[in-house]
C-alpha positions as CSV (number, residue, x, y, z in Angstrom):
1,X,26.6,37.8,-79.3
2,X,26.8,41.7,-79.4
3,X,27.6,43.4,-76.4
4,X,24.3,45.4,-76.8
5,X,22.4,42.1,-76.8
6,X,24.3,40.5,-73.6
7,X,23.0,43.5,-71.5
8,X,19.6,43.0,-73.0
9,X,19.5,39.6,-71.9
10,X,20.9,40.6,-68.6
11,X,18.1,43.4,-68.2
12,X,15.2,40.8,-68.8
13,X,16.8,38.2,-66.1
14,X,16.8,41.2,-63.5
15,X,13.0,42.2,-64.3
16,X,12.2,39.2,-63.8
17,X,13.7,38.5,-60.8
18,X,12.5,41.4,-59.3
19,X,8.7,40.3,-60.2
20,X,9.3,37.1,-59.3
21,X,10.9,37.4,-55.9
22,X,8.5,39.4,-54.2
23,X,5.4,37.8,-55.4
24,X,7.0,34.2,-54.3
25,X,5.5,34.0,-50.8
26,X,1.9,34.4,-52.3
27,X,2.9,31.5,-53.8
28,X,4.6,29.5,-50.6
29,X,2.3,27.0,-48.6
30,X,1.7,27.3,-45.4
31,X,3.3,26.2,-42.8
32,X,3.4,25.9,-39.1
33,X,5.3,29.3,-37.4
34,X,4.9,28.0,-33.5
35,X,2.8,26.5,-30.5
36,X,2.0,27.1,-27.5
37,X,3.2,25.0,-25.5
38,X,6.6,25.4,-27.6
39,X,8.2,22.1,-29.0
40,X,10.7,20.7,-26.8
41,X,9.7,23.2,-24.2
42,X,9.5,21.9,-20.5
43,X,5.8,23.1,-18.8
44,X,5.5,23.7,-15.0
45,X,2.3,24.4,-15.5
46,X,-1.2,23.0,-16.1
47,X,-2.1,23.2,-19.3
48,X,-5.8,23.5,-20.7
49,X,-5.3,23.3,-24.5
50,X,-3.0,23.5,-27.0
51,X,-2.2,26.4,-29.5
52,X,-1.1,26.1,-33.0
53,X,0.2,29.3,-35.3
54,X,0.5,29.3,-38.8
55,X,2.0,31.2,-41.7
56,X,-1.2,32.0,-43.5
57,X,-5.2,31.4,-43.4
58,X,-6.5,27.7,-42.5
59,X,-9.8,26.1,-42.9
60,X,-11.9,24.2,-39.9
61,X,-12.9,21.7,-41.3
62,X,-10.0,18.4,-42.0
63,X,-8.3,20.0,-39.1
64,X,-7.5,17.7,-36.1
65,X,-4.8,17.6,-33.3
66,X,-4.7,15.1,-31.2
67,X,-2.5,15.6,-28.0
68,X,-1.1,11.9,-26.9
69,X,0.8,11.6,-23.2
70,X,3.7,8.7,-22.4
71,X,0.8,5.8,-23.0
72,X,-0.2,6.9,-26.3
73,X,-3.6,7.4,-25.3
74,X,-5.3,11.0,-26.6
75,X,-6.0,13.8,-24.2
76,X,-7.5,15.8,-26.8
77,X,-11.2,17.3,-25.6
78,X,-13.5,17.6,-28.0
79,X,-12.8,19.0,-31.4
80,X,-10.2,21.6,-32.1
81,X,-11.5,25.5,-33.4
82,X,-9.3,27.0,-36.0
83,X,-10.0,30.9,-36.4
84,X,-7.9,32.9,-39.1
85,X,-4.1,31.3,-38.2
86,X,-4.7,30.2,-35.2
87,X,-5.9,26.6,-34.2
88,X,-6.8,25.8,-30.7
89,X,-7.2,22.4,-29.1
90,X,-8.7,22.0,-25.6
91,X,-7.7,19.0,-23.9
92,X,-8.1,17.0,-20.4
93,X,-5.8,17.0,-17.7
94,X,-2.6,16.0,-19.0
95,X,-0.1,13.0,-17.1
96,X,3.4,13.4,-16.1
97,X,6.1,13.1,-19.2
98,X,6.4,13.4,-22.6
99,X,3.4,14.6,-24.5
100,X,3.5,14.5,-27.9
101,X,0.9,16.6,-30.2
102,X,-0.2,15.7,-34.0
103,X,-2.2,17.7,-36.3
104,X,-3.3,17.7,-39.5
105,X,-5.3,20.6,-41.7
106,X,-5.9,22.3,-44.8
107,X,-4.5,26.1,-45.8
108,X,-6.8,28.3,-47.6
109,X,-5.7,27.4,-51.0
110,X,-6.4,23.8,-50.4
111,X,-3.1,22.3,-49.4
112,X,-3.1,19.9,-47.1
113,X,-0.7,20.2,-44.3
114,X,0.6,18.3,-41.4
115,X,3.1,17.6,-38.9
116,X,4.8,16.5,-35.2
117,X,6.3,18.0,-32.1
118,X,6.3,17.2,-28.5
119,X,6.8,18.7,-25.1
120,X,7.7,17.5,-21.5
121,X,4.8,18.4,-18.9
122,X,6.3,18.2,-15.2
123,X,2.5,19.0,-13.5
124,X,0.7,16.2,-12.5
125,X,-3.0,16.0,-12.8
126,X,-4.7,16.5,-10.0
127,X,-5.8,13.2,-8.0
128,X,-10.1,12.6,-7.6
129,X,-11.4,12.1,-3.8
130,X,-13.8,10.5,-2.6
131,X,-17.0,12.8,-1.3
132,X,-17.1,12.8,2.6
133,X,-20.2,11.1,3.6
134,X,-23.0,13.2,4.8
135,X,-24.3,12.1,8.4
136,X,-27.1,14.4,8.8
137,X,-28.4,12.5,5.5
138,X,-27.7,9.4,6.9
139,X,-30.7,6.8,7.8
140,X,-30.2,5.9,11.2
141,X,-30.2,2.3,11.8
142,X,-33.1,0.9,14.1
143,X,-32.8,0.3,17.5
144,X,-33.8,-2.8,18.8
145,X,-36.6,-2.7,21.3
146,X,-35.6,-3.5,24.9
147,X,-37.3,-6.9,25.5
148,X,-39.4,-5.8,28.8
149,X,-38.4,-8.5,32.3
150,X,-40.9,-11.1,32.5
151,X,-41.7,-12.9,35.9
152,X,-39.8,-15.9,36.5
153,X,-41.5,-18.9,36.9
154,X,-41.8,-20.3,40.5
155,X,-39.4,-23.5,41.4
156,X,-40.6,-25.8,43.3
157,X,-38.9,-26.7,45.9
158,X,-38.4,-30.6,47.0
159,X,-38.6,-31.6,50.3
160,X,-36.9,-34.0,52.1
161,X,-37.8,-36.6,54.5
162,X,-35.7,-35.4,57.1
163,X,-37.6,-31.9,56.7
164,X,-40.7,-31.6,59.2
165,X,-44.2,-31.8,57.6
166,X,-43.1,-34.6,55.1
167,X,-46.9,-35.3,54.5
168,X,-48.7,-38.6,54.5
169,X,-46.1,-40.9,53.9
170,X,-43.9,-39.6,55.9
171,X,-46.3,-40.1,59.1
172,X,-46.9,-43.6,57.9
173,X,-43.0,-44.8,58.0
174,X,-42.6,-42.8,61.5
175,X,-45.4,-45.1,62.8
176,X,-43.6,-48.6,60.9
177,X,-40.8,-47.4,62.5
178,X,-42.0,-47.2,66.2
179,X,-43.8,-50.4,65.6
180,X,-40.7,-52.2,64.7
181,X,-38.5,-50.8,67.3
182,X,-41.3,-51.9,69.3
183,X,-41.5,-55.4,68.9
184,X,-37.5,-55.9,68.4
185,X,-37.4,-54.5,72.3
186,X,-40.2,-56.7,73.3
187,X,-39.1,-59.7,71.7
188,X,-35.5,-59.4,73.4
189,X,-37.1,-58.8,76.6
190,X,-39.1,-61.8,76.1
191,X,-35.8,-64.1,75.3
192,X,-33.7,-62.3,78.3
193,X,-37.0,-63.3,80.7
194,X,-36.9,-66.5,79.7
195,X,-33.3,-67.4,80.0
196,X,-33.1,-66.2,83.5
């Protein structure tokens, strides 16, 4: 090969090259540039949702991200918005520890894209109370009506026979009684008479 055609050949590789190498990240997919919160960052705050930057345009719909804590179970809150590069996922109050955050969704020219990362959250999520009662509201419960003092019944009262006024009988074995004693006195008179 003639000298005059290697630097032809040499001319066309750098032409090309130089076409080539700047119009190469038109053709590059796109990819996922950073997050808020960042992967493997540490957050000492609560956190509301979950932001997701990209290198180039992405379509809503196919995109999900679903934000898992230690138990696997999703914290994501509702569906996630995706404007321009930006996708945003709300999500519930998150528990203590590892939280680990999976999307999925499509660039502009079609390509579907996806991927992992995690983050530790150190806030815990704020504990529910109870509502205080309200006593003004409360139905008072009914007081029972004091039972009014009823007259108690006379007792009657016994009387014995030693007690004066004994009635009837009583009159009747007073007058046995004298008759008795009586006739026991007259009869030992009688015997004590005759013996003398």
């Amino acid at each position: 090969m003639s000298r005059s055609r290697s630097l032809a050949v040499v001319a066309a590789v750098v032409v090309a090259a130089t076409v080539w190498l700047p119009a190469s990240p038109a053709f590059a997919h796109t990819k996922l540039t950073g997050s808020t919160p960042a992967a493997k960052a540490t957050v000492r705050k609560a956190v509301t949702d979950v932001t997701l930057k990209f290198s180039g345009l992405i379509k809503k719909a196919g995109t999900t991200v679903v934000v898992a804590g230690p138990d696997e179970v999703s914290y994501s809150d509702g569906a996630a918005s995706a404007v321009d590069r930006t996708v945003t996922q709300a999500v519930r109050p998150l528990p203590v520890g590892t939280i680990t955050v999976r999307w999925r969704t499509v660039s502009s020219d079609g390509h579907p894209i996806q991927g992992t990362f995690s983050f530790t959250n150190k806030v815990a999520p704020p504990v529910a109370t109870s509502p205080s009662p309200n006593v003004a509201a409360a139905t008072p419960s009914p007081t029972p009506a004091t039972a009014e003092p009823t007259a108690a019944s006379p007792v009657p009262v016994s009387r014995t026979s030693s007690g004066r006024g004994s009635g009837p009988l009583g009159w009747i074995i007073a007058v046995v009684a004298a008759v008795i004693v009586f006739g026991g006195g007259l009869a030992w008179w009688r015997r004590r008479r005759a013996a003398s």
